[in-house]
C-alpha positions as CSV (number, residue, x, y, z in Angstrom):
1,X,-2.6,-31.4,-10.6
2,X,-6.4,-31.5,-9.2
3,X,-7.2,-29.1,-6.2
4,X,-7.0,-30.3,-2.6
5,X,-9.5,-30.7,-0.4
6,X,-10.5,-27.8,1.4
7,X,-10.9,-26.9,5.3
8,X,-14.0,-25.2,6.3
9,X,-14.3,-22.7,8.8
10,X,-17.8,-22.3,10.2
11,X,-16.8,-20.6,13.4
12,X,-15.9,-17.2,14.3
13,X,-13.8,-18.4,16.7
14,X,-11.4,-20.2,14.4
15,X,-7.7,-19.3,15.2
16,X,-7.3,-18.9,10.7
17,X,-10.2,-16.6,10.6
18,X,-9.2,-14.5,13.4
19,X,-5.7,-14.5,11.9
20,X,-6.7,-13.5,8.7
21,X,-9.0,-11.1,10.5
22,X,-6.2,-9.0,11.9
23,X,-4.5,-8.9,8.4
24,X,-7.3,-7.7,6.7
25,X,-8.0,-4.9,9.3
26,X,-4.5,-4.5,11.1
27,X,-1.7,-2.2,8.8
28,X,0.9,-3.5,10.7
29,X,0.0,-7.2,11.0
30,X,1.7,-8.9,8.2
31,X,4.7,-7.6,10.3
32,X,4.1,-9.9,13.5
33,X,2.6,-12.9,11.4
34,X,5.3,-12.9,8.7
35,X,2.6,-13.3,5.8
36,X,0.4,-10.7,3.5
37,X,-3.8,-11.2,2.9
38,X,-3.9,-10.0,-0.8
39,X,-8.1,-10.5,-1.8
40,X,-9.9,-10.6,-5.0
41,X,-9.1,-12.0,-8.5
42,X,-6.9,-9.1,-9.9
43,X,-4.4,-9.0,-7.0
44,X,-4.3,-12.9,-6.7
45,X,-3.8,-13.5,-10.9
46,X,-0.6,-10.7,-10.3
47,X,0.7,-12.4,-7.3
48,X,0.8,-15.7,-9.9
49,X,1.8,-14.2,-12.6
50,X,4.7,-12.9,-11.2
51,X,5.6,-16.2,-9.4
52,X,3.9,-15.9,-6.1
53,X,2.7,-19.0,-4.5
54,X,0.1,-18.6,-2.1
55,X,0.6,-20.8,1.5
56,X,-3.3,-21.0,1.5
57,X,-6.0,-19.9,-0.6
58,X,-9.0,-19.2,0.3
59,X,-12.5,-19.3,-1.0
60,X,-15.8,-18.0,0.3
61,X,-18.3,-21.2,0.4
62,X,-20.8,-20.6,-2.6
63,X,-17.6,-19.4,-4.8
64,X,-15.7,-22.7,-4.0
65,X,-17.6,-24.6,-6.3
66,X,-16.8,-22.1,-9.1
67,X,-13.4,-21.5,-8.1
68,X,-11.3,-21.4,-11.2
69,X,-8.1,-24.4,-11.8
70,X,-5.8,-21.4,-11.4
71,X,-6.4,-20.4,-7.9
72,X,-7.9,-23.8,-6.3
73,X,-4.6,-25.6,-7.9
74,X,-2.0,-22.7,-6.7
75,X,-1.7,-23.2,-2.8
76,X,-1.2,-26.6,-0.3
77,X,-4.0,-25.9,1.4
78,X,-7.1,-24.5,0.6
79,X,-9.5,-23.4,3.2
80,X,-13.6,-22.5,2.5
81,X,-15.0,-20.2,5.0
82,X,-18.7,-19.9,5.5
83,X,-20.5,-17.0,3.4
84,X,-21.6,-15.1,6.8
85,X,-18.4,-15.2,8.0
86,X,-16.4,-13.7,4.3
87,X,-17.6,-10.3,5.9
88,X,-15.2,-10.6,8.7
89,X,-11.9,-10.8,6.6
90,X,-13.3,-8.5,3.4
91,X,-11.8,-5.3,3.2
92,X,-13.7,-4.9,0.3
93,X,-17.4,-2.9,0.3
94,X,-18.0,-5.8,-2.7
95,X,-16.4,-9.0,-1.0
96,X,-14.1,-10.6,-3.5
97,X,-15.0,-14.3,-2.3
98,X,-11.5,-15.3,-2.7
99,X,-8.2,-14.5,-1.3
100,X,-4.8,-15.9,-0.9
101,X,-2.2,-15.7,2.4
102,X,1.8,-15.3,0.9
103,X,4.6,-15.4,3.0
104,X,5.9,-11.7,3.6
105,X,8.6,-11.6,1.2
106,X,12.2,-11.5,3.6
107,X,12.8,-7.7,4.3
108,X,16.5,-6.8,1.2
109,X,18.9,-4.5,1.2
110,X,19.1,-1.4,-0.9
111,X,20.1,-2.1,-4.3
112,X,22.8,0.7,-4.8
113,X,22.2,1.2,-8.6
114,X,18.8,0.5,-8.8
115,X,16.3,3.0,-10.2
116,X,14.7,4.1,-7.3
117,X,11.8,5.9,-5.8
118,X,12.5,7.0,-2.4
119,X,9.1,7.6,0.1
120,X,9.9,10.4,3.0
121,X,7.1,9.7,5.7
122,X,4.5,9.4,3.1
123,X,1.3,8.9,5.5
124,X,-1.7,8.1,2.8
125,X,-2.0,4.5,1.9
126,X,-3.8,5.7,-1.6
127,X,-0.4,7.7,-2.1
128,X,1.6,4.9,-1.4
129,X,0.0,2.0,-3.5
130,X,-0.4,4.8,-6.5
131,X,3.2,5.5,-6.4
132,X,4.0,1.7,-6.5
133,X,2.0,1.2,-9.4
134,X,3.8,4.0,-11.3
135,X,7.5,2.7,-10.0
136,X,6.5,-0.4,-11.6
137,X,5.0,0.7,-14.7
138,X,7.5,2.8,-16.0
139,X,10.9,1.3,-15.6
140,X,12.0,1.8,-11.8
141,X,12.4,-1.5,-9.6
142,X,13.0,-0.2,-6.2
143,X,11.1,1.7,-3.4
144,X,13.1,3.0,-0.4
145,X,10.4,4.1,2.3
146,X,11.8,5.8,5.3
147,X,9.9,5.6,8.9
148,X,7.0,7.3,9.2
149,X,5.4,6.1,5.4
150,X,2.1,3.7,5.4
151,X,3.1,0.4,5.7
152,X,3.8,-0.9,2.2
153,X,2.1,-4.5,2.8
154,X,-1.3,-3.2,4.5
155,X,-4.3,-3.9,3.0
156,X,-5.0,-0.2,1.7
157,X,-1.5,0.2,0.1
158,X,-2.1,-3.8,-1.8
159,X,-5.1,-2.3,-3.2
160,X,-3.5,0.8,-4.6
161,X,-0.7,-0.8,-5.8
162,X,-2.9,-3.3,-8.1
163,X,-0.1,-5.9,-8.1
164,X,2.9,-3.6,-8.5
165,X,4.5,-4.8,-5.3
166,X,5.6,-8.0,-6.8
167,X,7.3,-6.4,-9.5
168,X,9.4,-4.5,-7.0
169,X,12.4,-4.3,-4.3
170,X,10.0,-2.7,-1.4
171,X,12.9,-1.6,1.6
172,X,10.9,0.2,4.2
173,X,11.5,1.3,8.2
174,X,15.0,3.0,6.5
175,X,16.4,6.5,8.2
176,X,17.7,9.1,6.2
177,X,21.2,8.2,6.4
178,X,20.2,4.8,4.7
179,X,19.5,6.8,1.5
180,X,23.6,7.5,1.2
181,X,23.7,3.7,0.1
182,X,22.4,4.4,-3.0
183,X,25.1,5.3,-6.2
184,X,22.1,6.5,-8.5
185,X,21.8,10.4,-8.4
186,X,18.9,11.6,-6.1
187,X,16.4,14.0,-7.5
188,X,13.9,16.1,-5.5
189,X,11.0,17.3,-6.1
190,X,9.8,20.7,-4.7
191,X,7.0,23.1,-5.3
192,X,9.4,26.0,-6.2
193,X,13.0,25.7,-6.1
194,X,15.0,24.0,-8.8
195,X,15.1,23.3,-12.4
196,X,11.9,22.9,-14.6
197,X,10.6,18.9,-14.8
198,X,10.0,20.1,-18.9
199,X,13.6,21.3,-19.3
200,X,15.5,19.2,-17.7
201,X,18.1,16.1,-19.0
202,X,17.1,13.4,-16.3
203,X,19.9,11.2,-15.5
204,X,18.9,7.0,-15.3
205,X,19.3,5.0,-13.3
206,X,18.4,7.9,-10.7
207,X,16.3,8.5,-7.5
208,X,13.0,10.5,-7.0
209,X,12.4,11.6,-3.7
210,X,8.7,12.1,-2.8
211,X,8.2,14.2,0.5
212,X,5.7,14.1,3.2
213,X,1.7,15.1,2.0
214,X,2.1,18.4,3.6
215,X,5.9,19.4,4.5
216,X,7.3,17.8,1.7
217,X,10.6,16.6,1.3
218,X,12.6,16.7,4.3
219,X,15.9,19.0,4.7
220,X,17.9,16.2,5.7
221,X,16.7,14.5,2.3
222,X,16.9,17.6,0.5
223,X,20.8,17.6,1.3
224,X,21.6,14.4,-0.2
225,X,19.4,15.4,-3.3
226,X,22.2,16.4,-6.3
227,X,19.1,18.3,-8.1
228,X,15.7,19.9,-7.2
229,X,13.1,19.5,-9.5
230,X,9.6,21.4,-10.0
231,X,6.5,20.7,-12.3
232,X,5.3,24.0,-14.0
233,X,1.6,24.3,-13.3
234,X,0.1,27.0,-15.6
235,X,-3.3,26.7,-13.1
236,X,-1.7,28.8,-10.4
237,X,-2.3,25.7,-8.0
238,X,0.0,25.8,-5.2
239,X,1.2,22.3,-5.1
240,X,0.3,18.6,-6.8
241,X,-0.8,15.7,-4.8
242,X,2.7,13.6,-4.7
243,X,0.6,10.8,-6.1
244,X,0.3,13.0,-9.4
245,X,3.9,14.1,-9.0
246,X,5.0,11.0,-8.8
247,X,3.4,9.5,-11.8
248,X,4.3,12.8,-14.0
249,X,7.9,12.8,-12.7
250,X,8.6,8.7,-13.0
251,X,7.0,8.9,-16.9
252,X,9.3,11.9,-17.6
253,X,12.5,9.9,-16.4
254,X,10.8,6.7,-18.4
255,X,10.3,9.2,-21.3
256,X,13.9,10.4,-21.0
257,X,15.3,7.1,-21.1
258,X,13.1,5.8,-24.1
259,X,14.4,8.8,-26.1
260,X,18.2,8.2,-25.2
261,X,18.1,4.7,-26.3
């Protein structure tokens, strides 16, 4: 397979470019255009490797001569875009010279025995993509996000995530309510009710709930948890950013599991 000839884009004014614009810059935009801008050579080898096949790739104009098989071979359509113009669609303070357009995967349905991490309203995109990554690496395949969390395909969250969201079920825009769906037992975590993270027999498959940055989880959430669940912090700090939680409470059920096998 040799690579096909490319479109160039010279023009600001080129409907692509302003397209691809908007998802670089826009959180929500992969939403009305029904695709996802993932940029740079990490996230596009992930997207492959995992089966992904770009609808276009695209290449700065001095990088398209050094463009490796892999990517200029992967989409239909490759487009080159002027080096002054790269700025435009970089969400990057280091442009990545290369980027590819998927289609937005088709929005599932909760997996009722899935082991799952459930986002309440979860408003950093850092957070978000962190938490993905840690879903992915140790053992859980599903992410429930309830209205109100970043929007799990913006820019911001892709980079955080470092390719996690193509190992996973991503379900997002769900209410409360939607959480009764699941079959797996819900765990909470909390800042200082419930049993000690360190002591406790986690059950798997299960669900962790990770509350709101600053209100945490929410009472309505909080009902439908079957245990509460607390990190002991020897530092006397008051509370863990839930992006540490996360990763410290996702290992400990991956931890559980390996030692139950």
């Amino acid at each position: 397979m040799t690579a096909m000839q490319p479109v160039t884009i010279h023009s600001r004014d080129n409907a692509l470019l302003k397209d691809l614009r908007r998802l670089s810059q826009d959180s929500t935009a992969y939403r009305k255009q029904g695709r996802v801008w993932v940029e740079g050579d990490h996230l596009c080898s992930a997207a492959l490797a995992r089966g992904q096949r770009p609808a276009i790739a695209v290449f700065s104009e001095s990088f398209w001569p050094l463009a490796p098989a892999e990517y200029a071979q992967a989409a239909t359509k490759n487009v080159v875009i002027a080096d002054a113009l790269w700025q435009d669609i970089s969400g990057l303070e280091s442009p990545a010279r290369m980027g590819f357009v998927l289609p937005l995967p088709a929005q599932q349905e909760l997996d009722a025995q899935s082991p799952t991490v459930v986002l309440d309203r979860l408003q950093d995109a850092g957070n978000v993509g962190s938490i993905l990554r840690s879903a992915s690496a140790f053992g859980f395949t599903q992410i429930a996000a309830l209205k109100g969390t970043a929007a799990l395909w913006s820019p911001k969250v892709l980079r955080a995530g470092m390719g996690a969201h193509f190992a996973l079920r991503l379900v997002e825009g769900l209410d409360a309510q939607d959480i009764d769906r699941l079959r797996v037992p819900l765990l909470a975590t909390s800042s200082h009710q419930g049993d000690w993270l360190h002591r406790a027999q986690l059950p798997w498959p299960c669900g962790w709930i990770m509350g709101h940055e600053g209100q945490g989880v929410s009472p309505d959430l909080q009902r439908r948890a079957s245990r509460h669940i607390r990190i002991t912090q020897p530092g006397g700090e008051e509370s863990l950013n839930v992006g540490a939680a996360a990763a410290i409470c996702l290992h400990a059920s991956a931890a559980a599991r390996a030692d139950g096998a």
